[in-house]
N, C-alpha and C positions, 0 to 999 in steps of 0.2 A: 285395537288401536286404530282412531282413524287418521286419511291423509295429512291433516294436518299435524297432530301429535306425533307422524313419522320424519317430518319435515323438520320439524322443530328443533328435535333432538338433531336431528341431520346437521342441522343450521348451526347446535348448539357443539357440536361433536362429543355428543353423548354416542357411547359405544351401544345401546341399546338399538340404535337407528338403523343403522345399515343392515343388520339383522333383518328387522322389523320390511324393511325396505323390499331384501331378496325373497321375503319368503312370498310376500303380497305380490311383488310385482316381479319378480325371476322369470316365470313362464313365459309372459307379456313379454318383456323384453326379446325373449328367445324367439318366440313367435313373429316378430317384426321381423326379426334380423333375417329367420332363417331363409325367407323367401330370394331376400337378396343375394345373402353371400354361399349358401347351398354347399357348405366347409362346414361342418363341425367344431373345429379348429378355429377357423375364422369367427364363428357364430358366438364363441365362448372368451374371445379377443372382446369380440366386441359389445359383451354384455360388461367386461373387467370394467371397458373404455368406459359407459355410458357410468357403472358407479361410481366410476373417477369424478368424471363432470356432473353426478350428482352431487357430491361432498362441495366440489368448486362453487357449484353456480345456486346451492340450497337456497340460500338466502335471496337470490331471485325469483324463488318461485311463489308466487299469488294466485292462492285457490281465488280468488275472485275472478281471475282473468279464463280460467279455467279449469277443468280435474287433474288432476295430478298423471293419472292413465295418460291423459294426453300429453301433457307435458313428457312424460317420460316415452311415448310412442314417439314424437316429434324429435327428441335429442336420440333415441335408437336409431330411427330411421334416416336420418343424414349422419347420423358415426356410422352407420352401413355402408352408403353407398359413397363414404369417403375411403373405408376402406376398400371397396371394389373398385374405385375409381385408381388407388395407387394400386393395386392390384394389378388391374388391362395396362397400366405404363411399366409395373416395374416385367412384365411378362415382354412387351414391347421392345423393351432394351436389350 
């Protein structure tokens, strides 16, 4: 199945997608994340996060604009460093 056909169903909330989704891109996700938030714990918050805002935002995504890899390394990679960032304040307080 390619990007687009994951998208779609994503878009369409066909239960076949998310699946589809975790298995192709799970690692990559993890991969982004773990540099930043170096938790386990944390790494695995924040791969849930990123499927969430997959299902949200499907429908915005246009392989024309670019790969899908990237799209999903760009929405990983600031839900990381959102979560690090409340992170160092909620440590703070």
């Amino acid at each position: 199945m390619d990007d687009r056909e994951i998208m779609q169903l994503i878009a369409r909330s066909d239960e076949r997608g998310m699946p589809e989704l975790q298995k192709h891109y799970g690692p990559l996700l993890r991969y982004v994340a773990a540099p930043i938030l170096r938790d386990d714990a944390a790494v695995s918050d924040c791969v849930s996060d990123v499927y969430l805002r997959v299902l949200e935002k499907a429908g915005q995504f246009d392989p024309e604009r670019g790969s899908l890899s990237a799209w999903l390394t760009a929405i990983t990679r600031n839900t990381a460093l959102n979560i690090a960032r409340r992170g160092k304040s909620e440590v703070g307080h």
